[in-house]
N, C-alpha and C positions, 0 to 999 in steps of 0.2 A: 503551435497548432499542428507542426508535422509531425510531434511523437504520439497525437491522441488519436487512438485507434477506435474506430468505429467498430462493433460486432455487429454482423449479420449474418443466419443462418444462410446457406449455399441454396433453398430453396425460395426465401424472401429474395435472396437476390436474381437468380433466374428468374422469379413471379415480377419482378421491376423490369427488367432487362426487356424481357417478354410485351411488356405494357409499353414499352417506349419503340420497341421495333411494331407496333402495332400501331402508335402513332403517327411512324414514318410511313411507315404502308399508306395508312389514309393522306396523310400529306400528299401523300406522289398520286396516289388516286385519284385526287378532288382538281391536283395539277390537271391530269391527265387528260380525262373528263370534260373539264373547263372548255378545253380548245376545239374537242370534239363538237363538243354543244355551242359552241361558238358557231361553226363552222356548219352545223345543221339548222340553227336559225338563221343565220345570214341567207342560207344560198336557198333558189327558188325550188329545185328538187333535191330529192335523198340523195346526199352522198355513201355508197356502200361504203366507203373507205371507212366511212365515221363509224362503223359496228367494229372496225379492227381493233381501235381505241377503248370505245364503251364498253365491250364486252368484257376485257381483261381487266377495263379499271372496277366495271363492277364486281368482277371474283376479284381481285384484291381490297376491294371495302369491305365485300363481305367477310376475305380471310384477318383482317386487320381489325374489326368487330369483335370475332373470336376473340384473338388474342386481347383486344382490351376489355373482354368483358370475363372471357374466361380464362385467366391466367394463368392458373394455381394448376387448371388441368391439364394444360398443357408444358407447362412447366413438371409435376408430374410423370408424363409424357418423357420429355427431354434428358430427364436425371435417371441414371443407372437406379436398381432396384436396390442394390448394397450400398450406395453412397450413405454417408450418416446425414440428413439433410439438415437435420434439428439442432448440430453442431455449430453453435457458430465462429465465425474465423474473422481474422482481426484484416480487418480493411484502412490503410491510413487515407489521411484527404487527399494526400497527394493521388493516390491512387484512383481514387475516385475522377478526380479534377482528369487526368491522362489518360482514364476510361471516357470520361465527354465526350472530353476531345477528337478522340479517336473514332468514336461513334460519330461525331460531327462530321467528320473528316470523310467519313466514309461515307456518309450520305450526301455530303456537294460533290466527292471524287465519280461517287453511281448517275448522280444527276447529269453532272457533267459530261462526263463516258458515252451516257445516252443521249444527250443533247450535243455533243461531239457527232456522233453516228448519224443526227439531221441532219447536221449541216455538211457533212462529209457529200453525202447522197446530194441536201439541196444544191451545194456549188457544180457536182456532175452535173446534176439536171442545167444547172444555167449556164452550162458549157455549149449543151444542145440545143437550149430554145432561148438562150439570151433573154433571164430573167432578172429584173433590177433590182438593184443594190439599194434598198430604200434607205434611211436612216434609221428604221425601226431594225432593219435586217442586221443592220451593223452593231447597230446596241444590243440585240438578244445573241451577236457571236460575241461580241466581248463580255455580256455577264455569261456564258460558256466556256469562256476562258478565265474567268476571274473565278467562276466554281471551281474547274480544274484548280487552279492554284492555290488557292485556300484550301480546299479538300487535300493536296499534297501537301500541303504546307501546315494542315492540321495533322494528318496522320506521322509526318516525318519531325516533326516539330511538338510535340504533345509534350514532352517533359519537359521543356523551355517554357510552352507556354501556362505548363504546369505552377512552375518555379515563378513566374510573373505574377500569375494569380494570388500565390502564395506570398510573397512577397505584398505587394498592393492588398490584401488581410491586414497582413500583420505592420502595416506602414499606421 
C-alpha cells in the first residue's frame, strides 16, 4: 500500500485542505456559540459578555461557510499565479495518513491552548472569590488536558501513528 501513489493536482488539493479547515472553523464556532446561548437562556437579564463570544463565532461561521462553499476561489486566491496547478504530484497514503494527523493534532493542541487560557484566568478568579471546585469543573480541566496531549502526541507522533495505521491495513 506504501508504494501506491495517489495523484493530485496542487489545486484539488488546496480546494480539500481548504474545505476541511472550513469545517474546523464551524466546529469551533457552533463550540463556541453553544456556551454563550447557554448562558443567555439561563440567566434572567442580558449578559453583555455573551456578544463577546457570539459575535466572533458568528464571523467565523460565516468565514467557514465561504471556505466550504467556495473553495476553488479561494484556493485560487492562495496559490501563486506561476504555480502549474494542473500538474499533478504524487502523494503516497502514508503521507496523506501524517497530514490527518497533524491537522488533527493541530486542532485539539488550538482547542486546548484556548481552553488552557479559561482555566488559567478561571483558577485566578477562584483565588479571589473562592469559587468551587465542582465535579463538572474538574472533568472539563482534565478533557483540557487530555486535548493538550493527544494534540502533542498527534502532531509529535504522526509518523508512528502513520505506520500503525498502515500496518493495521495491511494486517
Amino acid at each position: 500500500m506504501e508504494t501506491e501513489d495517489i495523484r493530485l493536482a496542487l489545486n484539488t488539493l488546496v480546494v480539500v485542505c481548504t474545505r476541511i479547515a472550513g469545517l474546523f472553523m464551524l466546529l469551533y464556532a457552533i463550540q463556541s456559540a453553544g456556551g454563550a446561548i447557554l448562558v443567555i437562556a439561563t440567566g434572567n437579564t442580558f449578559n453583555p459578555y455573551a456578544l463577546l463570544v457570539l459575535v466572533p463565532a458568528a464571523l467565523i461561521t460565516l468565514a467557514s461557510v465561504l471556505l466550504i462553499v467556495w473553495p476553488r476561489t479561494v484556493a485560487g486566491t492562495l496559490l501563486p499565479n506561476d504555480t502549474p496547478a494542473e500538474t499533478p504530484m504524487p502523494i503516497t497514503y502514508a503521507d496523506l495518513v501524517n497530514a490527518a494527523c497533524l491537522l488533527l493534532g493541530l486542532y485539539f493542541l488550538v482547542s486546548g491552548v484556548l481552553d488552557a487560557i479559561y482555566w488559567i484566568s478561571w483558577y485566578q478568579m477562584s483565588l479571589e472569590r473562592s469559587l468551587v471546585w465542582s465535579p463538572r469543573v474538574v472533568a472539563s480541566l482534565i478533557r483540557t488536558l487530555a486535548e493538550l496531549i493527544a494534540g502533542l502526541w498527534l502532531i509529535f507522533g504522526a509518523k508512528g501513528i502513520g505506520e500503525l495505521v498502515r500496518r493495521a491495513r495491511s494486517a
